[in-house]
C-alpha positions as CSV (number, residue, x, y, z in Angstrom):
1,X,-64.9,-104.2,-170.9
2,X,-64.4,-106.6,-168.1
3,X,-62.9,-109.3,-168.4
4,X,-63.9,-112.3,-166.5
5,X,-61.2,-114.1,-164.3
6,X,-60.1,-117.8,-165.1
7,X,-59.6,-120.4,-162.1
8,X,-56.8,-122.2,-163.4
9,X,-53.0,-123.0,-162.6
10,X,-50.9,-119.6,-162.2
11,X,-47.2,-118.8,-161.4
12,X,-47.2,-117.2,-158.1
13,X,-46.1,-114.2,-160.4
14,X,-48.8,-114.4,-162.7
15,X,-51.3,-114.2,-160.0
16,X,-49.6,-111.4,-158.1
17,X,-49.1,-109.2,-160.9
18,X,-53.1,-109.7,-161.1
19,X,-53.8,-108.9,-157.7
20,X,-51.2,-105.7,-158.1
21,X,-50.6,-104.5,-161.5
22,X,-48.6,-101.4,-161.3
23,X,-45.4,-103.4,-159.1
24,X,-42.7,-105.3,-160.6
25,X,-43.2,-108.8,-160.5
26,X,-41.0,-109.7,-157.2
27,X,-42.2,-107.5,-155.3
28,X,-45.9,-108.2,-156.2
29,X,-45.1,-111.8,-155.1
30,X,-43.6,-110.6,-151.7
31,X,-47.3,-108.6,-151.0
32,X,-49.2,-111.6,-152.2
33,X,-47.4,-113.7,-149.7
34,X,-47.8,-111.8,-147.0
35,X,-51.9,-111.5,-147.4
36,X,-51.7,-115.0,-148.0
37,X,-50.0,-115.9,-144.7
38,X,-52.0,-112.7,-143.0
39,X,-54.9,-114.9,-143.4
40,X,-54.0,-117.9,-141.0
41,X,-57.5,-120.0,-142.4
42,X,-56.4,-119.4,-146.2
43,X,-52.7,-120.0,-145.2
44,X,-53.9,-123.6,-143.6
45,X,-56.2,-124.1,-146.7
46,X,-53.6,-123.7,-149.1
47,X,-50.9,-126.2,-146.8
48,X,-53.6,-128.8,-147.0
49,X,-53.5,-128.7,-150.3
50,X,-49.8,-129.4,-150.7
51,X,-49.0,-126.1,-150.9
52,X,-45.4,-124.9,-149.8
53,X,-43.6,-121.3,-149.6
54,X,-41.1,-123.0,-152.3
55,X,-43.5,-124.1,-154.8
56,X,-43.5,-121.9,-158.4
57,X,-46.8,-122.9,-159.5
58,X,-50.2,-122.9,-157.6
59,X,-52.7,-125.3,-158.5
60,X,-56.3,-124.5,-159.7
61,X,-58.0,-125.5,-156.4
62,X,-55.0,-123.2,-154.6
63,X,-56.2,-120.1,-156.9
64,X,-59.6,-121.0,-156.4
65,X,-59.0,-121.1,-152.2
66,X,-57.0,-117.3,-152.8
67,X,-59.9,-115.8,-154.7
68,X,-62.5,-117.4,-152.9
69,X,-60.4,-115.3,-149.4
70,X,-59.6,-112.3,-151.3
71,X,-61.3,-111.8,-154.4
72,X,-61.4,-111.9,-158.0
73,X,-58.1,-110.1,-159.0
């Protein structure tokens, strides 16, 4: 059973841990980051939204932009 992905506000760990399940949780981060700024359009997206590389917690419309780039996790 599937189960259907939320848009809502995640930790950047949550949503890594999503995106790659079998790594522990800093270093799932650290690869999320670096797609995120891989993709120069996403990585301007997410700025514009008051995004920064400090910030714990990603909005929904952040997640939204991620999946929307790279897919449901």
């Amino acid at each position: 059973m599937d189960k259907t992905f939320i848009i809502r506000a995640y930790t950047k760990k949550e949503l890594a841990l999503l995106y790659f399940p079998d790594s522990l949780p800093h270093t799932a981060v650290n690869h999320l980051m670096a797609w995120l700024r891989r993709c120069t359009p996403l990585w301007q997206q997410l700025q514009a939204t008051g995004y920064s590389p400090t910030c714990k917690t990603l909005s929904p419309r952040q997640v939204a932009a991620i999946v929307d780039a790279l897919g449901e996790p």
